[in-house]
N, C-alpha and C positions, 0 to 999 in steps of 0.2 A: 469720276468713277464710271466704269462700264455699264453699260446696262447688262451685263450677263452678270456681274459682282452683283448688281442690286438682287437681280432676279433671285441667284441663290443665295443671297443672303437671307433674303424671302423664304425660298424655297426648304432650307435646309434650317429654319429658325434660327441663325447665328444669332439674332440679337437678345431674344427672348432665351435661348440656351446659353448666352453669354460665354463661350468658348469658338476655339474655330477647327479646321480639321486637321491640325497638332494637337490639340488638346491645352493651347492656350487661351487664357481666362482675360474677357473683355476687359481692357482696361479706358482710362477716360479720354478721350481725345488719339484713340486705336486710328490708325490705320489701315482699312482694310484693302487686300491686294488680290491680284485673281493670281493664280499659279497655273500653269500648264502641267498638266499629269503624262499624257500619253505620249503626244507628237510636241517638244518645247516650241517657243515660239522662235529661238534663232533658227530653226527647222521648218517654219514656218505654218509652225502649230495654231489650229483658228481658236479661238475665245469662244468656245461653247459650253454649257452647261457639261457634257460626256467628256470633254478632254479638260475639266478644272476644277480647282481647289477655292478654297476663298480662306486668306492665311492672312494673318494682322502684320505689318510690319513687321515688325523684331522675329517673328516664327519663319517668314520668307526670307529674308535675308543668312538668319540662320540653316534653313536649308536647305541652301545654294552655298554656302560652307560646309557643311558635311555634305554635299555633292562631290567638293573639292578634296576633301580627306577623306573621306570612304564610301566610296561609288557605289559597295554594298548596302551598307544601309541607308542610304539616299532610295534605293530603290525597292528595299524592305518595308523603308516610310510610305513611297510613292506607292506600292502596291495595298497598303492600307485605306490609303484615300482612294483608292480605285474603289476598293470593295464598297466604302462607304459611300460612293458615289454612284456604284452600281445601284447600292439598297435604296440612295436618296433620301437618307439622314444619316445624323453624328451618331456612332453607335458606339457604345463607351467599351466594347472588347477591342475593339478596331484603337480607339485612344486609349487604351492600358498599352496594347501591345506597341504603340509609337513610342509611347512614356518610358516604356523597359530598353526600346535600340534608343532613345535619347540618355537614358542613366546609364547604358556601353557606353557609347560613346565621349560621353561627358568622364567619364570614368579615365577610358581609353586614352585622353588628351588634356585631362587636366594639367598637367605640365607645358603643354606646348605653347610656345605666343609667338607673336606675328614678329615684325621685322621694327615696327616701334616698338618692342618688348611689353606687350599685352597679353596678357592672355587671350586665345581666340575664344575660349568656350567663358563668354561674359555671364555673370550672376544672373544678368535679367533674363537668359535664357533657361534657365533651372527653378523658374518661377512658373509652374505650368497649373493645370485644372488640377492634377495630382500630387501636387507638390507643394501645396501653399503653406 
């Protein structure tokens, strides 16, 4: 893990708040990931504390799929984490309002599946701090 993940992980109480900045709920053997907010890192975006996020597994991966389907709210999300990183904590309006473009969009494409015939919007993603 990076030392910037640790930092804010530190910094921003994920572990003791047990969510992260989706608004997903620590689960056991999580994997935490650093996300690039501002400049990405195939841009050659640096791993600092001002340009990141700190997302479990299954929340990062999910999105960077809805990056891929709706560039809109990829960047509706991204600008939440911004703010929250501006303030330098998880602020639970900042994760209401991610939770609301994640129940669009989950809405929006609940039909759709991949090319193995899956659906792309998986259960474990609809599993959040506000949703359990």
């Amino acid at each position: 893990m990076k030392a910037v993940t640790k930092l804010m992980i530190r910094e921003f109480k994920i572990k003791e708040l047990g969510y992260d900045f989706m608004g997903y709920s620590l689960q056991q053997d999580d994997i935490f990931t650093f996300h690039h907010l501002i400049i990405p890192n195939k841009l050659g975006g640096t791993s600092t504390i001002d340009n990141g996020a700190v997302l479990f597994r299954r929340s990062h991966t999910y999105l960077h799929l809805i990056e891929s389907i709706d560039y809109l709210k990829f960047c509706y999300i991204t600008s939440e984490m911004i703010n929250m990183n501006i303030k330098r904590c998880l602020d639970l309006n900042s994760i209401k309002l991610i939770d609301e473009i994640l129940c669009e969009f989950e809405y929006e494409n609940k039909d759709k599946k991949n090319m193995k015939d899956e659906f792309l919007v998986k259960d474990e993603y609809k599993i959040r701090l506000l949703r359990k």
